[in-house]
PQR file of N, CA, C, O and H, with PARSE charges and radii, in Angstrom:
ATOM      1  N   UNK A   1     -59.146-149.109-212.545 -0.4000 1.5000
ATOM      2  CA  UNK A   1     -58.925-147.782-213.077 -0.0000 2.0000
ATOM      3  C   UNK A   1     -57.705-147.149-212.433  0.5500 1.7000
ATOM      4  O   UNK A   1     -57.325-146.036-212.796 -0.5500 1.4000
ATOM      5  N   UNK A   2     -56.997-147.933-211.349 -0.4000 1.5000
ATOM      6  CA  UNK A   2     -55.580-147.192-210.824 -0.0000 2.0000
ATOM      7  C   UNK A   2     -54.808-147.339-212.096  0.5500 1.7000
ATOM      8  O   UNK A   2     -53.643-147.559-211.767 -0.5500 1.4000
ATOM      9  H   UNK A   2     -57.306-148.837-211.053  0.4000 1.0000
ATOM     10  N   UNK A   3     -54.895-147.324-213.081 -0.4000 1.5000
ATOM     11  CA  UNK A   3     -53.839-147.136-213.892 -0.0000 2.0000
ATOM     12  C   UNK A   3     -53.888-145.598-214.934  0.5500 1.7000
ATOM     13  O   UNK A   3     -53.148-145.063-215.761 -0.5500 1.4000
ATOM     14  H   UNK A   3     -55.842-147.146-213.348  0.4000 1.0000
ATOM     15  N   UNK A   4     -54.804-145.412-214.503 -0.4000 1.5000
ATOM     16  CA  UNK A   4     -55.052-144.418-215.434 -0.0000 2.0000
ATOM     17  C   UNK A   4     -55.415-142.803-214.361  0.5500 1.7000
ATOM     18  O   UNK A   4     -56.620-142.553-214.316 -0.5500 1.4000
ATOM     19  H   UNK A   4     -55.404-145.847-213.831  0.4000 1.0000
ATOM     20  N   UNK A   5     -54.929-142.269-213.942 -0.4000 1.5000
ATOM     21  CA  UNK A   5     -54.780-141.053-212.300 -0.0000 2.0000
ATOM     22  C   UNK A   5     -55.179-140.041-213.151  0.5500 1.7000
ATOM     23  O   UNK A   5     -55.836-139.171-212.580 -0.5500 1.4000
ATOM     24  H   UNK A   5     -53.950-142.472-213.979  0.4000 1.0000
ATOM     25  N   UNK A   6     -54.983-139.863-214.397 -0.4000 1.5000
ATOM     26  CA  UNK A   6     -55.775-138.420-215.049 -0.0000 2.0000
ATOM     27  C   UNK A   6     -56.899-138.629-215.160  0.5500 1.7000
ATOM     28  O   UNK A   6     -57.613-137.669-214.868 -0.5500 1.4000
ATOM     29  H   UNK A   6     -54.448-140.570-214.861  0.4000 1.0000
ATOM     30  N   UNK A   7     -57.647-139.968-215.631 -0.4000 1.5000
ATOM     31  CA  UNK A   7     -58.855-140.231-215.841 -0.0000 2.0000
ATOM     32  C   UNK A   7     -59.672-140.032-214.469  0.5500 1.7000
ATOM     33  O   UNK A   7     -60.712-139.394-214.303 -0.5500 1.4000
ATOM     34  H   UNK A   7     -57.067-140.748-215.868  0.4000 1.0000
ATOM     35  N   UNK A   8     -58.755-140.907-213.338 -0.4000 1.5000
ATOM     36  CA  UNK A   8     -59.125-140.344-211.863 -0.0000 2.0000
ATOM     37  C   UNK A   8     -59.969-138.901-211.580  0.5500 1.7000
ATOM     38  O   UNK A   8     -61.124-138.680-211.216 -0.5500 1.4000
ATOM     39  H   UNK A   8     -57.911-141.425-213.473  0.4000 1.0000
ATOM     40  N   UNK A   9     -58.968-138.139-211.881 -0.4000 1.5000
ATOM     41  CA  UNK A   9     -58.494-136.907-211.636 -0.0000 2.0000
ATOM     42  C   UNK A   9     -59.858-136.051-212.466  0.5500 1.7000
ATOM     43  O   UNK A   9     -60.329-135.001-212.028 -0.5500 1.4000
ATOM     44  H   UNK A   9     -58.030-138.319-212.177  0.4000 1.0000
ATOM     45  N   UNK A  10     -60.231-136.576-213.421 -0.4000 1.5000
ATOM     46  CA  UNK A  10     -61.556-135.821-214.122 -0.0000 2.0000
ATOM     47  C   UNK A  10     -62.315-136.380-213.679  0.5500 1.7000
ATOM     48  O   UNK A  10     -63.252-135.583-213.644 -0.5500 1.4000
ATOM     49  H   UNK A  10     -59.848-137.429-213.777  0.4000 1.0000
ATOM     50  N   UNK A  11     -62.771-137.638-213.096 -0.4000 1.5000
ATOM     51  CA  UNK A  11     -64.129-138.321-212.764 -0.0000 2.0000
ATOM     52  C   UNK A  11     -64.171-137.666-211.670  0.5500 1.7000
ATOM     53  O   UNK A  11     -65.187-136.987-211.524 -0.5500 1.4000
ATOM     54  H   UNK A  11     -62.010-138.285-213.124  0.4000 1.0000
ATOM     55  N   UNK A  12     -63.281-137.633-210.705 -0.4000 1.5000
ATOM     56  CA  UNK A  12     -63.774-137.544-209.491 -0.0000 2.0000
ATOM     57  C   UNK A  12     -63.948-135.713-209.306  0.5500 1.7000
ATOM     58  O   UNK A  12     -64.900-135.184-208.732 -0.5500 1.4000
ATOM     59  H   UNK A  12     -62.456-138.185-210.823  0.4000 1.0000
ATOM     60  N   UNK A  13     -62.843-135.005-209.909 -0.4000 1.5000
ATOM     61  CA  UNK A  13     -62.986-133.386-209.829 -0.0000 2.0000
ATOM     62  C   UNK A  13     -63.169-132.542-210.848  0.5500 1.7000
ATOM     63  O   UNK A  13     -63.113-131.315-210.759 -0.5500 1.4000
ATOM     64  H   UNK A  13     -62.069-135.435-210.375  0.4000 1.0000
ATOM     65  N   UNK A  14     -63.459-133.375-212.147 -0.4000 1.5000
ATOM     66  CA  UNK A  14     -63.934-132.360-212.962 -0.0000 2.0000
ATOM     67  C   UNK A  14     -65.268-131.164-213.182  0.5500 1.7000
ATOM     68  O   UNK A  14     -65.450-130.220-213.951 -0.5500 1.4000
ATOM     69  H   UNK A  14     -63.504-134.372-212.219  0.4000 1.0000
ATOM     70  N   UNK A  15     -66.001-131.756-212.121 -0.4000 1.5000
ATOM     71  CA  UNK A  15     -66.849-130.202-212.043 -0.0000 2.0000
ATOM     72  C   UNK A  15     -66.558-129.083-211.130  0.5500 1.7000
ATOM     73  O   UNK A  15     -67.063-127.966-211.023 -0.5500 1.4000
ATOM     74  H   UNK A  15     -65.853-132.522-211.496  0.4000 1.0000
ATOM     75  N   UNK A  16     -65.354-129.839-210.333 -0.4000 1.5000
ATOM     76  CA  UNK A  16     -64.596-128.514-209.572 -0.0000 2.0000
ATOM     77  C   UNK A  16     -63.636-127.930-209.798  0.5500 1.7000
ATOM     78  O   UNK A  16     -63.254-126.861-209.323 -0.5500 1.4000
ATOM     79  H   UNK A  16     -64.943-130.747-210.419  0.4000 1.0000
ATOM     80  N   UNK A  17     -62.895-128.975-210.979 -0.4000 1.5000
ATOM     81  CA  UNK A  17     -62.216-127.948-211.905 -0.0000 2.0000
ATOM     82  C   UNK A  17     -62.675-126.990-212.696  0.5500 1.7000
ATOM     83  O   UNK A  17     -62.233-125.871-212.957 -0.5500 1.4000
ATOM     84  H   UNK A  17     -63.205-129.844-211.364  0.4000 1.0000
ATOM     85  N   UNK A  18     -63.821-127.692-213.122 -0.4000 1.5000
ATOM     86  CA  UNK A  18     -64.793-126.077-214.286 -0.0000 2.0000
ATOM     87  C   UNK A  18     -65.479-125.329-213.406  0.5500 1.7000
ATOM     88  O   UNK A  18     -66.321-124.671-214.017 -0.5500 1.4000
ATOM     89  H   UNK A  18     -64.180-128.601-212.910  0.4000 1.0000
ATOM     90  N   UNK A  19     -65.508-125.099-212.080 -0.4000 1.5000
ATOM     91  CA  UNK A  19     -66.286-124.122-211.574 -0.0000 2.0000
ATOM     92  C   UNK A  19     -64.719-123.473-211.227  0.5500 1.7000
ATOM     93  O   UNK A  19     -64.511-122.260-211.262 -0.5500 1.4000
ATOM     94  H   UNK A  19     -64.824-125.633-211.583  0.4000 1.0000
ATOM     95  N   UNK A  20     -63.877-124.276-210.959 -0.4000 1.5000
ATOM     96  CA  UNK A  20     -63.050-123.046-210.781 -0.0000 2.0000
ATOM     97  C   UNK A  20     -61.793-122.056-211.546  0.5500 1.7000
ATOM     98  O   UNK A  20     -60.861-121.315-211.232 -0.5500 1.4000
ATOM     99  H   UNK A  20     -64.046-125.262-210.931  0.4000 1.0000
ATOM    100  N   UNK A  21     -62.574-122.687-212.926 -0.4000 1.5000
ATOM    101  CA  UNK A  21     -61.550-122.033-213.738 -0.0000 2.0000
ATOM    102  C   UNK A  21     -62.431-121.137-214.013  0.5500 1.7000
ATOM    103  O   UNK A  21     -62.017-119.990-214.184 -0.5500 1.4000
ATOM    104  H   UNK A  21     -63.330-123.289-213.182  0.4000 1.0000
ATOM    105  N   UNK A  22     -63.945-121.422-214.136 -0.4000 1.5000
ATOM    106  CA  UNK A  22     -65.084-120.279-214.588 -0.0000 2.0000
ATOM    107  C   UNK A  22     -65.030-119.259-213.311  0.5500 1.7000
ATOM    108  O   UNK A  22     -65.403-118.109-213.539 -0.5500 1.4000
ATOM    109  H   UNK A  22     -64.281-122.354-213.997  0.4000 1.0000
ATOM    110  N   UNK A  23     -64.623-119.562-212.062 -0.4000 1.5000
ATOM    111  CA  UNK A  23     -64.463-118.365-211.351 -0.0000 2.0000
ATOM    112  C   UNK A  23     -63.248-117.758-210.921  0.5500 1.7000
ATOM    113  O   UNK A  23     -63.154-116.874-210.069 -0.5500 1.4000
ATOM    114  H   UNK A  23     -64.320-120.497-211.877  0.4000 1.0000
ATOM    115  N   UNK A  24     -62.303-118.302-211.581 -0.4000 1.5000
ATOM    116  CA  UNK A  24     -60.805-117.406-211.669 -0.0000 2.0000
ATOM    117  C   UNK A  24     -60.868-116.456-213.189  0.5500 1.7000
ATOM    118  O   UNK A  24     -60.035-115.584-213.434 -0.5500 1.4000
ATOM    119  H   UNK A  24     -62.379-119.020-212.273  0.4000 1.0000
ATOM    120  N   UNK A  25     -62.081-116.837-214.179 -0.4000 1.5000
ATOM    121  CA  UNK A  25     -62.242-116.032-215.127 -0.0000 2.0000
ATOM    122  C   UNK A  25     -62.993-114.701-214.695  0.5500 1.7000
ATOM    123  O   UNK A  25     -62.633-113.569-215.015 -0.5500 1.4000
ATOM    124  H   UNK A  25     -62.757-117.546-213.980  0.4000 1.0000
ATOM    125  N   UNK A  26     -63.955-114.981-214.016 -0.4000 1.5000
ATOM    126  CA  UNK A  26     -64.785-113.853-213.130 -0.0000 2.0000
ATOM    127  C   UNK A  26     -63.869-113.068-212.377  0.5500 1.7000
ATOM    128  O   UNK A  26     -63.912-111.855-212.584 -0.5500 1.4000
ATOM    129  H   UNK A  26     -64.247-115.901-213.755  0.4000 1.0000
ATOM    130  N   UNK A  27     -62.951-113.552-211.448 -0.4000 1.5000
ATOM    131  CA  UNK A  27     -62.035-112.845-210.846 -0.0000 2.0000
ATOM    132  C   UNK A  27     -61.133-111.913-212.005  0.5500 1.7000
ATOM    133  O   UNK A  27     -61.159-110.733-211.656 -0.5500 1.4000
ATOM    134  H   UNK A  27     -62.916-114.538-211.281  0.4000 1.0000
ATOM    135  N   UNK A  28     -60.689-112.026-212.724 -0.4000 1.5000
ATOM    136  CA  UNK A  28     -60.062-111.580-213.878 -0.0000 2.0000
ATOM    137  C   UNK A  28     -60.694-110.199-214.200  0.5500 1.7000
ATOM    138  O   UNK A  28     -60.275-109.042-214.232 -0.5500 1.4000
ATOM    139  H   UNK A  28     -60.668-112.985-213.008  0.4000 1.0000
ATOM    140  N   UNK A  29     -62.139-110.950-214.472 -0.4000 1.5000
ATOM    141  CA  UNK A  29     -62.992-109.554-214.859 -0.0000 2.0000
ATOM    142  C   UNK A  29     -62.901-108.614-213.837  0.5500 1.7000
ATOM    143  O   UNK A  29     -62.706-107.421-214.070 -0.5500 1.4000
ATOM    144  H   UNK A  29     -62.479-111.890-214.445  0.4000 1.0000
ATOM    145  N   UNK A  30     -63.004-108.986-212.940 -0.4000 1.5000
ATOM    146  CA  UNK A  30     -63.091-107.994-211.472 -0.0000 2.0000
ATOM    147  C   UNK A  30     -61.773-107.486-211.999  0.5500 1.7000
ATOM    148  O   UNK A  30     -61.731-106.409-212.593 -0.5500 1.4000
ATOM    149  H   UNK A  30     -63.162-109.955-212.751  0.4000 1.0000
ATOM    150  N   UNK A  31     -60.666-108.241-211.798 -0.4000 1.5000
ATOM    151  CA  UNK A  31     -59.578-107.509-212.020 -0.0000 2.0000
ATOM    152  C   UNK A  31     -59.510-106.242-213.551  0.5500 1.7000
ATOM    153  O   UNK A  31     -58.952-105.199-213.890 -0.5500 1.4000
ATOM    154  H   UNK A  31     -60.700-109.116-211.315  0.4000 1.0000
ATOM    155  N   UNK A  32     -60.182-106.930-213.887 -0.4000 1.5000
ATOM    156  CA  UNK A  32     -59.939-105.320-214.912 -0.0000 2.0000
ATOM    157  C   UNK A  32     -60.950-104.464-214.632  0.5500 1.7000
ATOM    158  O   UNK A  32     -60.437-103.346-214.585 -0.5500 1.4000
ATOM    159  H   UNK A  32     -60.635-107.778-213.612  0.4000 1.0000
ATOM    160  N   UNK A  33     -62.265-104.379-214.393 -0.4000 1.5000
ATOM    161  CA  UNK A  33     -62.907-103.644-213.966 -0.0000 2.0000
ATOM    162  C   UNK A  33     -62.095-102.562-212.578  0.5500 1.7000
ATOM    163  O   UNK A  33     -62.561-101.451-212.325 -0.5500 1.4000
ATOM    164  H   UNK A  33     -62.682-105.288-214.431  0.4000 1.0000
ATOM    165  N   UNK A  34     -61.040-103.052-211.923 -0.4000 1.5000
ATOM    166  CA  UNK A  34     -60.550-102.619-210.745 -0.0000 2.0000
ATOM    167  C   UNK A  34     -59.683-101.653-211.374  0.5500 1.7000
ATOM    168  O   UNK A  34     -59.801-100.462-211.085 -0.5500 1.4000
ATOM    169  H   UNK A  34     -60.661-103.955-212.129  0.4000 1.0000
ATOM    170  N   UNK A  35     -58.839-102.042-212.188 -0.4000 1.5000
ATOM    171  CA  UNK A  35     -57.858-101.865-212.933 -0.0000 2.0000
ATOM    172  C   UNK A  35     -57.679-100.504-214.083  0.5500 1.7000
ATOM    173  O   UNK A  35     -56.853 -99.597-213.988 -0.5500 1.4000
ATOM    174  H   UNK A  35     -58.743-103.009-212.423  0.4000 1.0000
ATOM    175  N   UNK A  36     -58.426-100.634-214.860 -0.4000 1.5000
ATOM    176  CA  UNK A  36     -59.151 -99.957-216.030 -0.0000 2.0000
ATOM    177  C   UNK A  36     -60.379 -99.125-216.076  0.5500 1.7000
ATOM    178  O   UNK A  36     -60.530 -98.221-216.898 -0.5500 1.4000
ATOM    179  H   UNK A  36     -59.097-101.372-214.937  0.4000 1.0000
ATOM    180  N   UNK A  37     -61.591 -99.577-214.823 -0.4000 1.5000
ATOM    181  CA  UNK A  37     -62.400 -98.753-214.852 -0.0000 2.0000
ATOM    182  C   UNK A  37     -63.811 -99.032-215.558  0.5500 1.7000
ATOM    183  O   UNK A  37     -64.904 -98.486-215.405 -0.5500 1.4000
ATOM    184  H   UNK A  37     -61.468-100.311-214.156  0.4000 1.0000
ATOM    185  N   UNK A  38     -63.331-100.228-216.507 -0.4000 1.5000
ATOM    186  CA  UNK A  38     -64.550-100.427-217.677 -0.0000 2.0000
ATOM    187  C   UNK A  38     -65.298-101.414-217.095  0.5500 1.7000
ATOM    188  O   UNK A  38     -64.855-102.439-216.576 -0.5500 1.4000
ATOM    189  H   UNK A  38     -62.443-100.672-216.632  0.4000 1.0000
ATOM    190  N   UNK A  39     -66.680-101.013-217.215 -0.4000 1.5000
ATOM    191  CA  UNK A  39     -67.588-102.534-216.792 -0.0000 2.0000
ATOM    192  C   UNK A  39     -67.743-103.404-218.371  0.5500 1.7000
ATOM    193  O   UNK A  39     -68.659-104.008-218.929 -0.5500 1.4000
ATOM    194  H   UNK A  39     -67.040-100.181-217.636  0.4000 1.0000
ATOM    195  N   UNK A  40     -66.733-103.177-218.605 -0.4000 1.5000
ATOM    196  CA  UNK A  40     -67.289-104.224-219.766 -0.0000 2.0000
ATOM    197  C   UNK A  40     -66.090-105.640-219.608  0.5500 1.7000
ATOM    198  O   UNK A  40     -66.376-106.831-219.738 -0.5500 1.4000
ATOM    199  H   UNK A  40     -65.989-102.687-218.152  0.4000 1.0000
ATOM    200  N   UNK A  41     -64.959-105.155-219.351 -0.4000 1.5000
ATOM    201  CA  UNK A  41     -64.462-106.692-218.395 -0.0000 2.0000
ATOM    202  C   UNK A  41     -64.883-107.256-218.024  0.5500 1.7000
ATOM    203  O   UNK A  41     -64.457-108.410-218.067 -0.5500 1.4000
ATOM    204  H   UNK A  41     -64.727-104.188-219.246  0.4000 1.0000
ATOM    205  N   UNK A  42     -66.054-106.971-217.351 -0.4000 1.5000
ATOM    206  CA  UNK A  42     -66.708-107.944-216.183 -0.0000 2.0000
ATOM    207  C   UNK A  42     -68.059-108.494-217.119  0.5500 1.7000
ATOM    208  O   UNK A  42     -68.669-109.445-216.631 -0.5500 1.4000
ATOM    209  H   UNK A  42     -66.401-106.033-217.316  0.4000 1.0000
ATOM    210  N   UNK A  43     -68.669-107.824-218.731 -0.4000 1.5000
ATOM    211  CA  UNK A  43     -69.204-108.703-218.940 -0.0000 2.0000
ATOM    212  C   UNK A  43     -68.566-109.580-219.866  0.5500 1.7000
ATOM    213  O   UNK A  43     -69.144-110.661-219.981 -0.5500 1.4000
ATOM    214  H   UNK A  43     -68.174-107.051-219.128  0.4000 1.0000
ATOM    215  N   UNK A  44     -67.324-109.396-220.705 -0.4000 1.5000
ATOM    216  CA  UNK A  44     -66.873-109.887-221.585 -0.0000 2.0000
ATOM    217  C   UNK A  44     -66.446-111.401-220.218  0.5500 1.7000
ATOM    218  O   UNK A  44     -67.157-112.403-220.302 -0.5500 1.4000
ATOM    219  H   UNK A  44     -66.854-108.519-220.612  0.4000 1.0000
ATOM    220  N   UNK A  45     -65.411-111.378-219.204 -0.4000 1.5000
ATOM    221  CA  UNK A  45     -65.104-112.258-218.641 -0.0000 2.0000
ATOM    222  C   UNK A  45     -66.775-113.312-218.548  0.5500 1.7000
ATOM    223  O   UNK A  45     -66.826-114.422-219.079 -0.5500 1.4000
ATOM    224  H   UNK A  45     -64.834-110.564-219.136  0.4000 1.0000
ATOM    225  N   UNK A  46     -67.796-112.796-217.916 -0.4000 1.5000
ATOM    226  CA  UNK A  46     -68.865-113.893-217.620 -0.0000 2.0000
ATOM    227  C   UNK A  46     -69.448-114.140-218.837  0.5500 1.7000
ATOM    228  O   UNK A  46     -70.553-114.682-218.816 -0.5500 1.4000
ATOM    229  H   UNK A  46     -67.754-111.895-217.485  0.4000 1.0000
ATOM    230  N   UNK A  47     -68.800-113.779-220.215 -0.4000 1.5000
ATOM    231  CA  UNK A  47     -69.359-114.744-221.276 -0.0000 2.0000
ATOM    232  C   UNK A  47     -68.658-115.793-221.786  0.5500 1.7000
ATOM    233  O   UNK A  47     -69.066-116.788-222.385 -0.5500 1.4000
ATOM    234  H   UNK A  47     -67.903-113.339-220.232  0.4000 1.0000
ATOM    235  N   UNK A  48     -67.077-115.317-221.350 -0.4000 1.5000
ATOM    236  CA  UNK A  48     -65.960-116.370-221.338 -0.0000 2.0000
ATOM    237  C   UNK A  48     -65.927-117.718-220.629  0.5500 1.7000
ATOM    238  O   UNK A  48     -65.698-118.868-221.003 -0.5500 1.4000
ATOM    239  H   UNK A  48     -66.745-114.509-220.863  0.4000 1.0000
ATOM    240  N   UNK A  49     -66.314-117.021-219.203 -0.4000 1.5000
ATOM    241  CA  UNK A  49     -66.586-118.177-217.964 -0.0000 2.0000
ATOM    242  C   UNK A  49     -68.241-118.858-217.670  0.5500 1.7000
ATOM    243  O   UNK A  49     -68.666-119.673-216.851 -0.5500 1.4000
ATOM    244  H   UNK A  49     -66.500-116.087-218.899  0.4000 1.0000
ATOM    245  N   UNK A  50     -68.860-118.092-218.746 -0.4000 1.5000
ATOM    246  CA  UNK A  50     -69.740-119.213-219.084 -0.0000 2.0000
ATOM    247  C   UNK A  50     -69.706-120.217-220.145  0.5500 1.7000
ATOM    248  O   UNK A  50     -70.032-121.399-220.038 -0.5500 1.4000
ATOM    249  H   UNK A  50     -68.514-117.430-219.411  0.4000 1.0000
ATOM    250  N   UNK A  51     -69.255-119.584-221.224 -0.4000 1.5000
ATOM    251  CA  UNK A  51     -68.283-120.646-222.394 -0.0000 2.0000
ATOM    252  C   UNK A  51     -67.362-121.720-221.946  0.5500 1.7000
ATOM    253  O   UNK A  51     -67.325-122.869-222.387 -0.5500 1.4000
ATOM    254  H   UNK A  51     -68.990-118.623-221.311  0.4000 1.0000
ATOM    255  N   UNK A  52     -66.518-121.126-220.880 -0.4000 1.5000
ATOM    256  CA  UNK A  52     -65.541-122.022-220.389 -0.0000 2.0000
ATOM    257  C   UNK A  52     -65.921-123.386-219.829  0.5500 1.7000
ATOM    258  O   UNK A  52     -65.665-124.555-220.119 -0.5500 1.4000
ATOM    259  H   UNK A  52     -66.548-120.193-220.522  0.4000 1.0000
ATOM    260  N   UNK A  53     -66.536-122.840-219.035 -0.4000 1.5000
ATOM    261  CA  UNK A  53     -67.477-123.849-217.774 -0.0000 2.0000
ATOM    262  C   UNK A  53     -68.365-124.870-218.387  0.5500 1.7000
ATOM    263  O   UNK A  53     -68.205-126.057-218.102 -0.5500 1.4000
ATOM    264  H   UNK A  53     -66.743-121.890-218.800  0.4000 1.0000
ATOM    265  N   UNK A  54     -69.117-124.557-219.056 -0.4000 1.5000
ATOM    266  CA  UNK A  54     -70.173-125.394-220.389 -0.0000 2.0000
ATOM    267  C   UNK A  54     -68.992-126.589-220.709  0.5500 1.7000
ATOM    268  O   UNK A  54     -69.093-127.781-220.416 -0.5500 1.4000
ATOM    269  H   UNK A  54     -69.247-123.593-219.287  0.4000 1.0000
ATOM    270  N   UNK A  55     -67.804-125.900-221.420 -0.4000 1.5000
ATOM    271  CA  UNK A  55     -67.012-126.518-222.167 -0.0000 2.0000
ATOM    272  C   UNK A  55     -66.282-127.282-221.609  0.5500 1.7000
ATOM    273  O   UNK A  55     -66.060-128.251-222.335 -0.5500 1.4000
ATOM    274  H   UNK A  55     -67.723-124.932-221.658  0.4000 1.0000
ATOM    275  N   UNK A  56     -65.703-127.345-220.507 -0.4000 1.5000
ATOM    276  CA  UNK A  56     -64.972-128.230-219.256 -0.0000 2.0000
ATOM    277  C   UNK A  56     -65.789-129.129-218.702  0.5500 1.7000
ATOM    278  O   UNK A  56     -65.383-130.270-218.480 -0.5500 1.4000
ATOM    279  H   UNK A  56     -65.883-126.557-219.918  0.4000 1.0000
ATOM    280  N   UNK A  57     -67.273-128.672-218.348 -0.4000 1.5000
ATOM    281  CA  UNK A  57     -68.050-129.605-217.724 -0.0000 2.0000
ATOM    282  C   UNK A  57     -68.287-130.604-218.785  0.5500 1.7000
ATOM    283  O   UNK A  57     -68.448-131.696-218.239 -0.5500 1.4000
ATOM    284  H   UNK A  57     -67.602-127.745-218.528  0.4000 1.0000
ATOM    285  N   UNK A  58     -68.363-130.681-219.861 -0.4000 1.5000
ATOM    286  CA  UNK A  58     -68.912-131.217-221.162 -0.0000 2.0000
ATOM    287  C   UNK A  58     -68.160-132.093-221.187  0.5500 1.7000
ATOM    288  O   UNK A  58     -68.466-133.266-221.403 -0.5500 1.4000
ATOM    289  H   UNK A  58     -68.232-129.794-220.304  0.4000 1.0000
ATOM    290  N   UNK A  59     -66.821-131.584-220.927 -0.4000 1.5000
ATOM    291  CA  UNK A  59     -65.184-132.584-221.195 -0.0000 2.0000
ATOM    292  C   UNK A  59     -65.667-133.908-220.209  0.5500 1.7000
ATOM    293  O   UNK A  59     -65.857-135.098-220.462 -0.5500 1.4000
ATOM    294  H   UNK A  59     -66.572-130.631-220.751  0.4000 1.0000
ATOM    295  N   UNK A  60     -65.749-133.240-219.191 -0.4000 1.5000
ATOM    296  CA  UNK A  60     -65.625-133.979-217.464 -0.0000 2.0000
ATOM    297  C   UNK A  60     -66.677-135.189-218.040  0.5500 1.7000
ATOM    298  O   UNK A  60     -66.198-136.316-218.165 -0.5500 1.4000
ATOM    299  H   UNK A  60     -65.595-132.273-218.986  0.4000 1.0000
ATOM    300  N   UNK A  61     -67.780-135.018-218.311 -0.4000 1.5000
ATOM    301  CA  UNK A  61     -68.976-135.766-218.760 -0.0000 2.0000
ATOM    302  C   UNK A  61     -68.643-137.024-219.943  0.5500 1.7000
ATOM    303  O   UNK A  61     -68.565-138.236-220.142 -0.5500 1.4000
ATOM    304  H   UNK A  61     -68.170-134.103-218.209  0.4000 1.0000
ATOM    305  N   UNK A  62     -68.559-136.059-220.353 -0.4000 1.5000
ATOM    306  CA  UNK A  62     -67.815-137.433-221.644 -0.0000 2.0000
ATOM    307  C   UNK A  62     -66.581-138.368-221.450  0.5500 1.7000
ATOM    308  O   UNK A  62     -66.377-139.368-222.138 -0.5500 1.4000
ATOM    309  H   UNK A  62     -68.622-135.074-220.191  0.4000 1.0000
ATOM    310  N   UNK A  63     -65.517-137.787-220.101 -0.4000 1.5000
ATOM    311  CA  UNK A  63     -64.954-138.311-219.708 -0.0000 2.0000
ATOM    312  C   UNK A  63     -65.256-139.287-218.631  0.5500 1.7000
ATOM    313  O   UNK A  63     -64.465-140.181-218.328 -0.5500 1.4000
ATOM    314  H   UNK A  63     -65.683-136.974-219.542  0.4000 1.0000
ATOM    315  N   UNK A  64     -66.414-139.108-218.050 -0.4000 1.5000
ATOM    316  CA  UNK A  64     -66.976-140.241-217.139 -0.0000 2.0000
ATOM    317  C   UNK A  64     -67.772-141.127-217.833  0.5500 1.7000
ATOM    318  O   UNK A  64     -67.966-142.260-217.392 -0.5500 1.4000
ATOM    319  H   UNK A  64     -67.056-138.382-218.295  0.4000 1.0000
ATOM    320  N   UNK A  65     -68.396-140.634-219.166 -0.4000 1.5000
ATOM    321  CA  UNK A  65     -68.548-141.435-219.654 -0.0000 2.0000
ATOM    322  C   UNK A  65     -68.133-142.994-220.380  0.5500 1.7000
ATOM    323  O   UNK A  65     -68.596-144.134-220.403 -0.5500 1.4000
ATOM    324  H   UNK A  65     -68.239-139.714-219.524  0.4000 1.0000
ATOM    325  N   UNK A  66     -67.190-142.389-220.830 -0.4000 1.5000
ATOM    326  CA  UNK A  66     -65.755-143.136-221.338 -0.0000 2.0000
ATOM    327  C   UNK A  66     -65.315-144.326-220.683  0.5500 1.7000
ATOM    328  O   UNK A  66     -65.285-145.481-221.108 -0.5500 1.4000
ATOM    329  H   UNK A  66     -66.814-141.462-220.812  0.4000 1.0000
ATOM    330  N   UNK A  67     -64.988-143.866-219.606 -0.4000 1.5000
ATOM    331  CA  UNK A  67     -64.788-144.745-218.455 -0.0000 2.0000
ATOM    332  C   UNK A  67     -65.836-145.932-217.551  0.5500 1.7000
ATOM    333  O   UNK A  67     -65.456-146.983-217.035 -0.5500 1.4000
ATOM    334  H   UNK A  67     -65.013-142.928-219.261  0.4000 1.0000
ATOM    335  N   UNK A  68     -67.101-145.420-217.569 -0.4000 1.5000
ATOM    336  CA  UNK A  68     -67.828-146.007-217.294 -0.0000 2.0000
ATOM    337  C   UNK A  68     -68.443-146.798-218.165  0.5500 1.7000
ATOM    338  O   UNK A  68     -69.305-147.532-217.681 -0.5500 1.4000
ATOM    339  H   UNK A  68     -67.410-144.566-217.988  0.4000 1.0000
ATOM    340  N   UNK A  69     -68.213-146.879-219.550 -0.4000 1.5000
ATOM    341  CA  UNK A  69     -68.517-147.668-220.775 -0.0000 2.0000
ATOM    342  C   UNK A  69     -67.270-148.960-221.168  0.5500 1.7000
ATOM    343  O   UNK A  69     -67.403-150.123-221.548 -0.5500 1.4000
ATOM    344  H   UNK A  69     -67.513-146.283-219.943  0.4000 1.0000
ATOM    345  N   UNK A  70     -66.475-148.406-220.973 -0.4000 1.5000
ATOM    346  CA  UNK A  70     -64.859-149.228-221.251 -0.0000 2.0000
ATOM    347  C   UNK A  70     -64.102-149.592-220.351  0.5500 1.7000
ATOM    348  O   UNK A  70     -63.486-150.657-220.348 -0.5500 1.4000
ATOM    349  H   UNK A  70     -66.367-147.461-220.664  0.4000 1.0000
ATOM    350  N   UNK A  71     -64.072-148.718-219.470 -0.4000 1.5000
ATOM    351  CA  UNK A  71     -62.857-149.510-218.391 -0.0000 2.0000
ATOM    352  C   UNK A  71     -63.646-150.156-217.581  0.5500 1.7000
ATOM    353  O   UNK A  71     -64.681-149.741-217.059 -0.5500 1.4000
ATOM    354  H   UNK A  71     -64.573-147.852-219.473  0.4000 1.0000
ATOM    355  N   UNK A  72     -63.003-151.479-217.453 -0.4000 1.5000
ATOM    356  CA  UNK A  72     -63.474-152.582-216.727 -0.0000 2.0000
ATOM    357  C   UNK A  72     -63.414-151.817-214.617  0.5500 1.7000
ATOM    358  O   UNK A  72     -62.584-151.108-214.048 -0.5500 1.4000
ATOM    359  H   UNK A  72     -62.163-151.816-217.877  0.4000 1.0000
ATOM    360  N   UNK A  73     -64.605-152.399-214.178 -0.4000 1.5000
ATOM    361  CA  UNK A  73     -64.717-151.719-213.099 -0.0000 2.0000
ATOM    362  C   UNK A  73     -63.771-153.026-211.856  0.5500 1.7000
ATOM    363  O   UNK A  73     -63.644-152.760-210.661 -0.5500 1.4000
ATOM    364  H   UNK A  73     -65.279-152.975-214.640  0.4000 1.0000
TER
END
């Protein structure tokens, strides 16, 4: 599998990439809540960064899957 470093790159950190894009989305919200005043940033962001996160982890999964079905170990 050294030939392939993106595939790497999701097997080995793709659930720490989706936790941390789902919590730079949370941060966001904070940031407008800071910003603007509205608590509704902060729920619109944690429906985003729960959408997000679902959706990245899902990627990551099917991408280990992939790999662990086809590429020769």
């Amino acid at each position: 599998m050294g030939q392939y470093p993106i595939l790497q790159l999701w097997v080995r950190y793709g659930d720490g990439i989706a936790m941390a894009v789902a919590s730079l989305v949370i941060l966001v919200g904070f940031w407008g809540v800071a910003v603007h005043g509205n608590w509704v940033w902060l729920v619109v962001a944690g429906v985003f960064a729960s959408f997000g996160y679902l959706l990245i982890r899902s990627y990551a999964e099917l991408v280990r899957l992939v790999t662990d079905m086809l590429l020769p170990k």
